[in-house]
C-alpha positions in Angstrom: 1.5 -1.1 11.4 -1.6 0.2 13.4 0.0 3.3 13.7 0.4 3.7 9.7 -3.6 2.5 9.0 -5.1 5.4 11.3 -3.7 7.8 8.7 -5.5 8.6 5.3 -3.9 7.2 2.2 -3.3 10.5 -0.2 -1.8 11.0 -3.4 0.0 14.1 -4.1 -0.5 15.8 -8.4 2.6 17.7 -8.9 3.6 17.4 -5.1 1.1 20.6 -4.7 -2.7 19.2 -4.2 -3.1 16.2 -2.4 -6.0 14.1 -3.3 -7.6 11.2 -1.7 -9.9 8.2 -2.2 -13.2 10.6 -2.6 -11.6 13.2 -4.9 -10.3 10.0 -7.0 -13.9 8.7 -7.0 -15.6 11.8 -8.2 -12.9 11.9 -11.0 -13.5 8.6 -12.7 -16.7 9.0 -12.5 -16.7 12.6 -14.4 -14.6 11.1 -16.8 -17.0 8.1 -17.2 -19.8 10.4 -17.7 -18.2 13.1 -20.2 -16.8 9.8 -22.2 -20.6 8.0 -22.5 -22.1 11.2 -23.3 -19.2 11.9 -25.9 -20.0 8.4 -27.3 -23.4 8.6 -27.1 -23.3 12.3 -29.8 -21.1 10.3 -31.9 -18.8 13.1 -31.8 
């Protein structure tokens, strides 16, 4: 079990890219930020 926690946790998109915790961060927050500003123009 210790063995298993000293290694990141990553996600693979399309078994290609990996992406971890930060990258997954940066993307909901993006997405928050485009969807506010899209609500915000009433588009």
């Amino acid at each position: 079990m210790m063995t298993r926690a000293s290694q990141p946790v990553t996600l693979t998109a399309g078994k290609m890219y990996p992406i971890n915790v930060e990258i997954l961060v940066g993307l909901f927050q993006f997405t928050y930020t485009i969807s506010m500003a899209l609500a915000k123009c009433k588009i």
